[in-house]
N, C-alpha and C positions, 0 to 999 in steps of 0.2 A: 347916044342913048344905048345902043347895041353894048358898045364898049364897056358903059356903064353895068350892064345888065351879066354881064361876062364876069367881072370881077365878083359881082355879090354871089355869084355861084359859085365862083373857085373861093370868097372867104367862107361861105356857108359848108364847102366839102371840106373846109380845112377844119371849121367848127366841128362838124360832125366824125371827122375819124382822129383827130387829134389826141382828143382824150382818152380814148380806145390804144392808141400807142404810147400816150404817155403812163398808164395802168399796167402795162407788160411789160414792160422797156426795162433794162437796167442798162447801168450809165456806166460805163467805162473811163479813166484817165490814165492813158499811156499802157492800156493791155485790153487786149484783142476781144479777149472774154472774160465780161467780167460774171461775179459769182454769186454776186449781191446786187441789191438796187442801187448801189454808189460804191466805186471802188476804186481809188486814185493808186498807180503803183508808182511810186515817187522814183523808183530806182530805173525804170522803164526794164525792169528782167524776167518780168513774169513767163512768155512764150503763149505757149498752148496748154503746158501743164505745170501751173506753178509747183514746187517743194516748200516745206516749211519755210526755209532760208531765203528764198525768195520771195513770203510772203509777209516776212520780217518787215519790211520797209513800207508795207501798202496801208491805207487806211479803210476801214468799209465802213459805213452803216447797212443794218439790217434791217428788214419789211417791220419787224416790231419794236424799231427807234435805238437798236442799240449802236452803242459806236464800238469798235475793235482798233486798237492800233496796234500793229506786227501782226495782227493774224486775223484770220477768216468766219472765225465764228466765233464772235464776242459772246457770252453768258451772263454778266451783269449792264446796266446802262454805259459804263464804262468801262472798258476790258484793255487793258495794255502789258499781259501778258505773253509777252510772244517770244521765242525759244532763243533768240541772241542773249538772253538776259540783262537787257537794257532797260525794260518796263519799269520805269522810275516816273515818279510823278513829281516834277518840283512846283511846290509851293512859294508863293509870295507872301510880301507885307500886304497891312492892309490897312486903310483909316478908316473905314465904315464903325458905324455902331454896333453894339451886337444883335442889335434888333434889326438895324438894317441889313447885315448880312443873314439876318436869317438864323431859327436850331439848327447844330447840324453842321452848321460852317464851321472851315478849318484854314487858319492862316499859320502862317511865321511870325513868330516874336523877337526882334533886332534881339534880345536878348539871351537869344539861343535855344527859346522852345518855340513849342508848338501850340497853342490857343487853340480852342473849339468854343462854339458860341452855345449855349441854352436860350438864345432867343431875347436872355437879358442883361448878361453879361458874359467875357472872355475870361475859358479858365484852362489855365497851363494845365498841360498833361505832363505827367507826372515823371519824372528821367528814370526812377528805379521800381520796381514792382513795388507794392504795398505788402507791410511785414506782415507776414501768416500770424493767424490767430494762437496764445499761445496760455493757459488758465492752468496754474496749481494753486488748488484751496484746500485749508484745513480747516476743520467743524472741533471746538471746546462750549457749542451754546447748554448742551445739557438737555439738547430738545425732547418733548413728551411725546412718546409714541403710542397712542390707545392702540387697545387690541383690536384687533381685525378691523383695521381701518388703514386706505390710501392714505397715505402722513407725507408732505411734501417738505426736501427738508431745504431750510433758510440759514441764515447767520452764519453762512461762511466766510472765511475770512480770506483772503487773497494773497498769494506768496508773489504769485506771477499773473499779472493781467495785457500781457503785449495785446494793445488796439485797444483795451476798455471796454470789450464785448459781455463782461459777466458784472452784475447787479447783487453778486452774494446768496441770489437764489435762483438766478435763472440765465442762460447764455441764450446771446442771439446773434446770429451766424452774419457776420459782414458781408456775404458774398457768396456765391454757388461753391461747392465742392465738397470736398471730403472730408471727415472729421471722427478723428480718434478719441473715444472717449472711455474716461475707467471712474469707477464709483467706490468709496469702502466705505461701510459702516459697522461700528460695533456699539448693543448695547449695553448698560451697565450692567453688573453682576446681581444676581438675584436667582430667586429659583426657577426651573425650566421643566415643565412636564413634560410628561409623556408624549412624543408624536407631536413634538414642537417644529412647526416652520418659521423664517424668516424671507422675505423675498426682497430684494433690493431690485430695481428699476431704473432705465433712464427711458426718459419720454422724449418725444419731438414731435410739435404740430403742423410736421411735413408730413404730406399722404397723397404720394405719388405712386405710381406703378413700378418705379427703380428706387422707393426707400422703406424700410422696415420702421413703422411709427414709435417701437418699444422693444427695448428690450427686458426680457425678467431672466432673473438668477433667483433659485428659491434653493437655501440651504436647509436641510433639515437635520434635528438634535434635543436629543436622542434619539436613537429607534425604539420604536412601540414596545420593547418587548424590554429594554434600558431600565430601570427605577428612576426615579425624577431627581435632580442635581441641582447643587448649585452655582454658574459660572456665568462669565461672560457668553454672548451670543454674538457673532458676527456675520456678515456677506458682501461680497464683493459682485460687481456688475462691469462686462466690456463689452464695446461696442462700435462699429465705424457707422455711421451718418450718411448719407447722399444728401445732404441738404440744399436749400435757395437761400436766396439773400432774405434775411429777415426772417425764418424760422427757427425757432427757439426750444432750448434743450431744460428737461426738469428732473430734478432726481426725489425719488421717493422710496417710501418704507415701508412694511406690514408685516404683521407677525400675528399669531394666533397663540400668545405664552398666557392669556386669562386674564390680562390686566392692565395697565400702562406701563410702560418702561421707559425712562428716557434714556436716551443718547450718553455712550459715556464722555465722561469731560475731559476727555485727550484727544487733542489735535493730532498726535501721533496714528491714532489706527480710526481718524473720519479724515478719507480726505477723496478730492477729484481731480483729476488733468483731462485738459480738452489741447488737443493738437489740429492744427489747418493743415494735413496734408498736402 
């Protein structure tokens, strides 16, 4: 009974301080001191002060579930990073579904790519970049520009559309980045008073703290002081974009010549180019 009684007190002391050491404890394999709560050194070189190069070979997990392979202090869930320049991840086949594997996943395809899942299907990633955005359009519509009114202008016609991004009246940005943009318009000849403006615009319904939502160019003709003539009027607008995927470019018109004007009917001096830097 004694005997009995012995043992339930050394497993109760082992109960009670056990967990207290398992809490502070880090776990070592093959190095003395380890840096982490798990830290296997596969090469057994570490010492007392490991260097980079010695800690090439070791694995850790960290207190907040990361893993590191080659080095000491992982920064994403998986970190294989480390200064030999080995940190290569190979990838396999796979038969699962895409559902079964999960968004997100990433296999090999026998066929030389690389698959990622959406959860509903496997789709090859792509071997070459996707061709920058690339829009020269000329305008012969003849379009009606009332006076002093925003006139957005449509019916253009398409020289070069690399990607399919422009609708004739509107561009929309396949993707984050940069973008080069030029405007001409001229209207037809007619008479021009005094202290005539025209203002050509490109718009974008991006309105970020790093993009400018408009640009305006306002040409003005004659000066005040001029006699009134009679000619063409034209203006030009440039611009570079900070845009997101799917924000969209609009060009428009205004003038204050007293009356309506249309657009003249030369493709030669209405035209746009949009470049994806």
């Amino acid at each position: 009974m004694k005997k009995k009684m012995n043992i339930r007190y050394t497993l109760l002391a082992c109960i009670l301080i056990f967990p207290t050491a398992k809490m502070a404890a880090q776990t070592g394999f093959f190095t003395p001191n380890p840096m982490q709560p798990l830290q296997i050194d596969a090469a057994k070189d570490n010492g007392t002060a490991p260097d980079a190069a010695k800690l090439s070979n070791d694995v850790v997990v960290t207190f907040d579930g990361k893993l590191g392979v080659g080095l000491l202090n992982p920064v994403t869930k998986v970190d294989v990073r480390s200064p030999d320049n080995e940190g290569l991840v190979g990838i396999g086949t796979n038969t699962q579904t895409p559902a079964a594997a999960g968004a997100g996943a990433i296999r090999y395809n026998i066929g030389g790519f690389l698959d990622y899942s959406d959860g509903e299907q496997w789709i090859s990633l792509p071997l070459a970049p996707p061709t920058k955005a690339l829009v020269n359009a000329t305008n012969s519509s003849g379009k009606s520009i009332p006076n002093n009114t925003v006139t957005y202008i449509d019916g253009w016609t398409e020289t070069i559309d690399l990607g399919g991004n422009f609708d004739g009246a509107t561009f929309t940005a396949p993707r984050d980045g940069f973008y080069l943009v030029s405007f001409s318009i001229t209207l037809a000849t007619g008479n021009i008073p005094k202290n005539t403006y025209l203002e050509t615009a490109i718009e974008s319904n991006g309105s970020t703290a790093t993009t400018i939502p408009e640009f305006i160019t306002v040409n003005s003709y004659p000066a005040f002081q001029a006699n009134a003539v009679s000619n063409y009027i034209s203006g030009d607008c440039n611009a570079i974009f900070n845009l997101k995927k799917d924000n969209t470019i609009k060009f428009s018109v205004k003038h204050n010549i007293g009356s309506a004007r249309n657009t003249l009917n030369d493709g030669k001096l209405n035209n746009l180019s949009i470049s994806e830097l």
